[in-house]
N, CA, C and O atoms as CSV, one atom per row, in Angstrom:
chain,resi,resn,atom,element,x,y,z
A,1,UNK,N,N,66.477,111.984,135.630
A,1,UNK,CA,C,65.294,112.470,136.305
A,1,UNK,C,C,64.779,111.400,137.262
A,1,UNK,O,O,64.714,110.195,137.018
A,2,UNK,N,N,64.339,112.162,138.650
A,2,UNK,CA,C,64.130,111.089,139.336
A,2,UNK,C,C,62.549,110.603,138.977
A,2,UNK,O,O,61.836,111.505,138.537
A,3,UNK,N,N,61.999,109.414,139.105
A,3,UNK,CA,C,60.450,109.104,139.193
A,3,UNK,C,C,59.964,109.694,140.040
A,3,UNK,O,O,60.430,110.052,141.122
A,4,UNK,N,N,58.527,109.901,139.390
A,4,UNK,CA,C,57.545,110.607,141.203
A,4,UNK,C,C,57.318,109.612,141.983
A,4,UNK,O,O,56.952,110.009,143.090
A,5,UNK,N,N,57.391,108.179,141.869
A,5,UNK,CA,C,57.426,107.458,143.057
A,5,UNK,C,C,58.462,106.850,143.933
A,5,UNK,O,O,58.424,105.920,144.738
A,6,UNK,N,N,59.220,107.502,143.608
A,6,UNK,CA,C,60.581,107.531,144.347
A,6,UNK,C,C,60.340,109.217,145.185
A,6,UNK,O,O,61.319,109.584,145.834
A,7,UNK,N,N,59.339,110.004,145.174
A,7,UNK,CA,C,59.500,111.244,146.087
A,7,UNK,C,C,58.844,110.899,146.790
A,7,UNK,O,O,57.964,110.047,146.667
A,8,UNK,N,N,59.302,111.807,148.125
A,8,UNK,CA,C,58.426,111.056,149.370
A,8,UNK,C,C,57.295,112.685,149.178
A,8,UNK,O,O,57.751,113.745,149.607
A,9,UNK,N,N,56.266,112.662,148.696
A,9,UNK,CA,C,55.485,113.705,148.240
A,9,UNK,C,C,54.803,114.338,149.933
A,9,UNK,O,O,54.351,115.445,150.228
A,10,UNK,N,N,54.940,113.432,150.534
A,10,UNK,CA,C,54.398,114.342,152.006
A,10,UNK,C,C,55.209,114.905,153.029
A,10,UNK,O,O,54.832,115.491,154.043
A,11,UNK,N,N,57.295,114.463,152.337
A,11,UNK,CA,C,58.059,115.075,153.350
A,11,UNK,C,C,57.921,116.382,152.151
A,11,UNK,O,O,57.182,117.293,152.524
A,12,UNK,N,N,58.266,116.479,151.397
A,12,UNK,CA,C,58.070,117.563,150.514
A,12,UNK,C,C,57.311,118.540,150.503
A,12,UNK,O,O,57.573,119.669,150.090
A,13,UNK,N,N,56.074,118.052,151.077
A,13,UNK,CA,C,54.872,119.247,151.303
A,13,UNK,C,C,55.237,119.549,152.206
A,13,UNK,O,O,55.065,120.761,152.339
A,14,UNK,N,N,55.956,118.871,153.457
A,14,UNK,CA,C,56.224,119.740,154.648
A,14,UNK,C,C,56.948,120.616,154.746
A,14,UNK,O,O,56.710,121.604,155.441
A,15,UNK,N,N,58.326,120.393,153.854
A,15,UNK,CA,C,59.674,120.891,153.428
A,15,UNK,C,C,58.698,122.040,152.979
A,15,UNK,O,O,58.652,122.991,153.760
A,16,UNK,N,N,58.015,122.107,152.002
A,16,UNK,CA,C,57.674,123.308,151.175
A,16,UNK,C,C,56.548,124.367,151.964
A,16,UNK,O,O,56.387,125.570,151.759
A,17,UNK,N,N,55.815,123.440,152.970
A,17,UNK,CA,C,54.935,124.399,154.166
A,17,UNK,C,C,56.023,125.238,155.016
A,17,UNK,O,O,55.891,126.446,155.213
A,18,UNK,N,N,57.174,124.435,155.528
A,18,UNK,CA,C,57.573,125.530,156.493
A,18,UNK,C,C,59.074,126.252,155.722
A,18,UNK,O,O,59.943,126.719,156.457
A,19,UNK,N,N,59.222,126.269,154.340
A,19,UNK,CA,C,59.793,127.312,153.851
A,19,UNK,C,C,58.718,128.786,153.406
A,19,UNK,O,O,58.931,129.998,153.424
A,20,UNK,N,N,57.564,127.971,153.038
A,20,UNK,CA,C,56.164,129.469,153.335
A,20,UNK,C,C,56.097,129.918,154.731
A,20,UNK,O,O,55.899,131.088,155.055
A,21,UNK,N,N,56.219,129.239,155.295
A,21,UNK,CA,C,56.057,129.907,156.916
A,21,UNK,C,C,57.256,131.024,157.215
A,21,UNK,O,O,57.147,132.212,157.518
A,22,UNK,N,N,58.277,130.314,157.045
A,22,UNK,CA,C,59.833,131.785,157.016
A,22,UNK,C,C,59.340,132.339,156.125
A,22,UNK,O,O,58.767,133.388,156.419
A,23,UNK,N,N,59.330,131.849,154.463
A,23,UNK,CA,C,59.327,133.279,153.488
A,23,UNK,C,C,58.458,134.526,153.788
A,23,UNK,O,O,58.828,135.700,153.803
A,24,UNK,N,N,56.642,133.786,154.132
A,24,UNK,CA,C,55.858,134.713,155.176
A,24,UNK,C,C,56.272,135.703,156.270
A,24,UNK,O,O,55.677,136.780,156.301
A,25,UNK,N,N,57.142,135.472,157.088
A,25,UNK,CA,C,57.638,135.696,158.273
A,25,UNK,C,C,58.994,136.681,157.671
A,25,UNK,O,O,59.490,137.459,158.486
A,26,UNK,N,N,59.418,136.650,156.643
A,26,UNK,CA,C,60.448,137.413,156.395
A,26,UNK,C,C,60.312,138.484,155.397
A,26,UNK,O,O,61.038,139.468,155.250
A,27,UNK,N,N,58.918,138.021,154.515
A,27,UNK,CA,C,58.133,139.277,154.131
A,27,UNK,C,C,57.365,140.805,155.026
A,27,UNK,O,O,57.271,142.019,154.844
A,28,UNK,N,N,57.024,139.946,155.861
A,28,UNK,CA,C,56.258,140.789,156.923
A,28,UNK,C,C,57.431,141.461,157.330
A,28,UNK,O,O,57.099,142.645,157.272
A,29,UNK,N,N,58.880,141.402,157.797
A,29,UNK,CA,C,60.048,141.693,158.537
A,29,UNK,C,C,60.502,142.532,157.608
A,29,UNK,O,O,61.104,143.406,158.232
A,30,UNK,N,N,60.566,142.817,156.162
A,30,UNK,CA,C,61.186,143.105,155.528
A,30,UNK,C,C,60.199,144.520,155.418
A,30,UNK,O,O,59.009,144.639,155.710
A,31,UNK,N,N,61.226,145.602,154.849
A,31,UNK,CA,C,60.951,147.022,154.394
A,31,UNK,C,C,61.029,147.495,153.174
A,31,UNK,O,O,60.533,148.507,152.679
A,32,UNK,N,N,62.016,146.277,152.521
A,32,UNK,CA,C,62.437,147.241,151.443
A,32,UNK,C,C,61.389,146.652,150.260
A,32,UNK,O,O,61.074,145.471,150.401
A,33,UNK,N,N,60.877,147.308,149.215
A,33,UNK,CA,C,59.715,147.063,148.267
A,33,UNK,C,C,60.760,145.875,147.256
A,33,UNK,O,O,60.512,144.671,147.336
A,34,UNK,N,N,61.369,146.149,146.771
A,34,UNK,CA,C,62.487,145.049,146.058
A,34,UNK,C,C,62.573,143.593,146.306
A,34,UNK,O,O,62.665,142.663,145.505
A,35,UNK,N,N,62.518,143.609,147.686
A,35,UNK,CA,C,62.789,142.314,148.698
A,35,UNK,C,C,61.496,141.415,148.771
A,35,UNK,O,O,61.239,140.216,148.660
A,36,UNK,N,N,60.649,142.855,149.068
A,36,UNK,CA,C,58.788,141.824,149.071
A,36,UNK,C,C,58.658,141.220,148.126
A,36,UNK,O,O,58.483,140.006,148.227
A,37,UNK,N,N,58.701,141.942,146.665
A,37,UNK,CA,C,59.091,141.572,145.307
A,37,UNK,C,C,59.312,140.116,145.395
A,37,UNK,O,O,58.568,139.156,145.599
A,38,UNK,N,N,60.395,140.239,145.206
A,38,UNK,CA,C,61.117,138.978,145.145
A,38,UNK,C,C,60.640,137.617,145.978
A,38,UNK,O,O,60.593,136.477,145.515
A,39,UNK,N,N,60.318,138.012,147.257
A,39,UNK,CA,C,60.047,136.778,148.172
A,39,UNK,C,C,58.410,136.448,147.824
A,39,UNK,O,O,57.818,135.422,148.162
A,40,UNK,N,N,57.827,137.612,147.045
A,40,UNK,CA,C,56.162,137.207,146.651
A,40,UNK,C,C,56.407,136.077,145.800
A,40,UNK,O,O,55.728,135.059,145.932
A,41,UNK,N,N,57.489,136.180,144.774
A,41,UNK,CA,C,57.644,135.420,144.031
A,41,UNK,C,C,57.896,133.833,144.151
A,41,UNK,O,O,57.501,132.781,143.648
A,42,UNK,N,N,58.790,134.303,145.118
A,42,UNK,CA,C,59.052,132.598,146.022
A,42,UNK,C,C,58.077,131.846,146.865
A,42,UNK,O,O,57.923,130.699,147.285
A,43,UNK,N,N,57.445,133.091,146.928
A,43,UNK,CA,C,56.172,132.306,147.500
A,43,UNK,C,C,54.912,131.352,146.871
A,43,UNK,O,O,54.106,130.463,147.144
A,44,UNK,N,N,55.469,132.390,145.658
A,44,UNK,CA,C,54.409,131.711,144.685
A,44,UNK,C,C,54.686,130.356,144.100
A,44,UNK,O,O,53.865,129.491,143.797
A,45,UNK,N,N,56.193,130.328,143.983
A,45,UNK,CA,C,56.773,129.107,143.065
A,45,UNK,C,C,56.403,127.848,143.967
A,45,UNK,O,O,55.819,126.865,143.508
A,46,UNK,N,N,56.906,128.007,145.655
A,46,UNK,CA,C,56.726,127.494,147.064
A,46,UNK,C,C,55.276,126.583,146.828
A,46,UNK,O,O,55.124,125.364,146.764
A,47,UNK,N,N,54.094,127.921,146.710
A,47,UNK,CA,C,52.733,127.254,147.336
A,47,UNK,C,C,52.513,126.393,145.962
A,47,UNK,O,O,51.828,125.374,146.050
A,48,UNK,N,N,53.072,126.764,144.684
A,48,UNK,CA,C,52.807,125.670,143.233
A,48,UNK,C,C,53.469,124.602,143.449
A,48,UNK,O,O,53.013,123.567,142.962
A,49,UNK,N,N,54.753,124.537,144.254
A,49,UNK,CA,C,55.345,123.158,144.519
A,49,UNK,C,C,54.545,122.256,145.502
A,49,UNK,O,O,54.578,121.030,145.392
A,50,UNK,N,N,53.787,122.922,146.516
A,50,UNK,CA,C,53.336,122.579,147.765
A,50,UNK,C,C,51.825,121.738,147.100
A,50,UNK,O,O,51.374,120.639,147.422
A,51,UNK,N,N,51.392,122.564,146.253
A,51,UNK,CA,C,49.823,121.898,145.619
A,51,UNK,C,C,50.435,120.374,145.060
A,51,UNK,O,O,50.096,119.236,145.384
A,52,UNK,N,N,51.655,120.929,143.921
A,52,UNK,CA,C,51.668,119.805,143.158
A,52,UNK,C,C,51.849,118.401,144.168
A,52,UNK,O,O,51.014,117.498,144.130
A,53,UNK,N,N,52.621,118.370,144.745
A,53,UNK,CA,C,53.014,117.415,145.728
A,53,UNK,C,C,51.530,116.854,146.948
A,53,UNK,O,O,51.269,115.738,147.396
A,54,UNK,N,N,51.049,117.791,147.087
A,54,UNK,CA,C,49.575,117.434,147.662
A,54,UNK,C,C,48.529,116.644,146.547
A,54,UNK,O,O,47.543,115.967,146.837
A,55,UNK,N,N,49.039,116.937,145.247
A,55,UNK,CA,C,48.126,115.774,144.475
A,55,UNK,C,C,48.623,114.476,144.124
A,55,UNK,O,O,48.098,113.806,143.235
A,56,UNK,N,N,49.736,114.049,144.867
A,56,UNK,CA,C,50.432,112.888,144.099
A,56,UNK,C,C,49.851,111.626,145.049
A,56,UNK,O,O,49.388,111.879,146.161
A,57,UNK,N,N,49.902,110.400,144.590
A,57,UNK,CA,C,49.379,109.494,145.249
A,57,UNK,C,C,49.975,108.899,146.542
A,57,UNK,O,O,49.355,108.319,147.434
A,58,UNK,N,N,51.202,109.134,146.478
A,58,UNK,CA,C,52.204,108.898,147.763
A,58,UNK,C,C,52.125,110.398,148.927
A,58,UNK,O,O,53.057,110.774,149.638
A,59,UNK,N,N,50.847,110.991,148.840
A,59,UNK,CA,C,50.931,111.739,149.890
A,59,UNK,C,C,50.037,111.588,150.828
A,59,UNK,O,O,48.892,111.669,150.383
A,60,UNK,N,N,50.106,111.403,151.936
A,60,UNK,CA,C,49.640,111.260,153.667
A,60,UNK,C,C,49.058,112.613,154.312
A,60,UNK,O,O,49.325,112.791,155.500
A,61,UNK,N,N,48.583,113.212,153.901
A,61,UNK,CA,C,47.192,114.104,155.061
A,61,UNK,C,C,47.363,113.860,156.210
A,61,UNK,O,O,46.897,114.763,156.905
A,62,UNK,N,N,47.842,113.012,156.818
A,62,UNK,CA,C,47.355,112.872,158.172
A,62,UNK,C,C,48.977,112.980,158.664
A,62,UNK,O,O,49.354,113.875,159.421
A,63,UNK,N,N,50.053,111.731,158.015
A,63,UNK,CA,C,51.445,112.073,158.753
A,63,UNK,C,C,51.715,113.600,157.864
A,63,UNK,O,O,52.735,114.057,158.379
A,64,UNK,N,N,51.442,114.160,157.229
A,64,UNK,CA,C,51.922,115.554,156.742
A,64,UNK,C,C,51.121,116.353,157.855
A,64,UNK,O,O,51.634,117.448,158.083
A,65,UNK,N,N,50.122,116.106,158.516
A,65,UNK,CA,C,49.491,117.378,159.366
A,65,UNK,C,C,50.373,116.947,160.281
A,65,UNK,O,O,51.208,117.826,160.498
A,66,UNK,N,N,50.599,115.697,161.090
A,66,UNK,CA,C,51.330,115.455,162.547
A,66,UNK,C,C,52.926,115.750,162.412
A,66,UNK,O,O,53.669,115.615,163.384
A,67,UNK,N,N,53.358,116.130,161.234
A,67,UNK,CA,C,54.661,116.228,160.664
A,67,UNK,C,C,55.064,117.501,161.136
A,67,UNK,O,O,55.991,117.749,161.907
A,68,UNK,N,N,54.015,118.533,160.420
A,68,UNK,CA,C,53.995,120.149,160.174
A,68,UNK,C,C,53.736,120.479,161.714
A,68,UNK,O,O,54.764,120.977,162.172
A,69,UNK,N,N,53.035,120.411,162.388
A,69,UNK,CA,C,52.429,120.702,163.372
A,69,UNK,C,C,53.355,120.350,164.310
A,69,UNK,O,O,53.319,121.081,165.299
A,70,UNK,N,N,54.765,118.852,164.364
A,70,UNK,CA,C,55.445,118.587,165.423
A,70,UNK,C,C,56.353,119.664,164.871
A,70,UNK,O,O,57.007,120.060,165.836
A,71,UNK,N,N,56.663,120.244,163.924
A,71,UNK,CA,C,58.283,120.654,163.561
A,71,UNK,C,C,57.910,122.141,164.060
A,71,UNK,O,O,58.513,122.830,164.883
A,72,UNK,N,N,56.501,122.503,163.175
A,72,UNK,CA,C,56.265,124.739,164.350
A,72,UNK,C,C,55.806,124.251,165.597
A,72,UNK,O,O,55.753,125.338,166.172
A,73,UNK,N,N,55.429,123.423,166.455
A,73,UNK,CA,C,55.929,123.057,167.945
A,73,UNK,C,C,56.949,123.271,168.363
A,73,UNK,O,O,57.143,123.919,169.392
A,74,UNK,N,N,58.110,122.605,167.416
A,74,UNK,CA,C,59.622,122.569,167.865
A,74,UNK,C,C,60.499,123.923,167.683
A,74,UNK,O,O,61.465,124.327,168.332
A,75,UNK,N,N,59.850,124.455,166.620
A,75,UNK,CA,C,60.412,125.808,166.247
A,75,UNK,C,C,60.245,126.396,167.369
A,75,UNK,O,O,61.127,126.605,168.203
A,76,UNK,N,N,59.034,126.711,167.448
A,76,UNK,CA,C,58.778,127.463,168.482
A,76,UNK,C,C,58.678,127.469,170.127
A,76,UNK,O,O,58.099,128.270,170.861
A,77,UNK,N,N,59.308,126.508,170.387
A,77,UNK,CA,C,59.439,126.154,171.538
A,77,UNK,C,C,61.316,126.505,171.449
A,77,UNK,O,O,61.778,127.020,172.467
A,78,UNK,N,N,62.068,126.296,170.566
A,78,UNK,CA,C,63.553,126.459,170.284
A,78,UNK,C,C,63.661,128.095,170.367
A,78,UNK,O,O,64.747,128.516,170.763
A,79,UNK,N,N,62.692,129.027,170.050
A,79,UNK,CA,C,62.879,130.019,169.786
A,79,UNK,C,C,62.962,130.585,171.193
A,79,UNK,O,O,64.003,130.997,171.707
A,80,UNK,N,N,61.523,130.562,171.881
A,80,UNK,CA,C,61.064,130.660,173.044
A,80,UNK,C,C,62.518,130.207,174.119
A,80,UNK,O,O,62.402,130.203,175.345
């Protein structure tokens, strides 16, 4: 098992913000009731990973906002 201070707890929150952002984005896309199902679920496990990691002492607020905010810039400018 790894230690929690060996995780980098604010790339993690980011990792875990913009897998909510697709799972979001692929709920809304989706039709079939089965599928919502399922991805509610991931969403849920997602935003419990995303808290836990927002309470650990190795996490940054500030490089996690300039983190999140450069990468759906980049998305969306890649998409565009």
């Amino acid at each position: 098992m790894i230690p929690k201070k060996k995780i980098d707890s604010t790339m993690k929150w980011v990792e875990y913000s913009l897998d909510i952002v697709d799972m979001q984005k692929m709920l809304m896309a989706t039709r079939d009731l089965k599928d919502k199902y399922q991805l509610m679920d991931l969403l849920e496990i997602a935003e419990r990973k995303k808290k836990w990691h927002y309470r650990q002492e190795n996490f940054d607020v500030n490089r996690a906002s300039t983190l999140l905010q450069a990468m759906l810039s980049r998305a969306y400018k890649t998409i565009a």
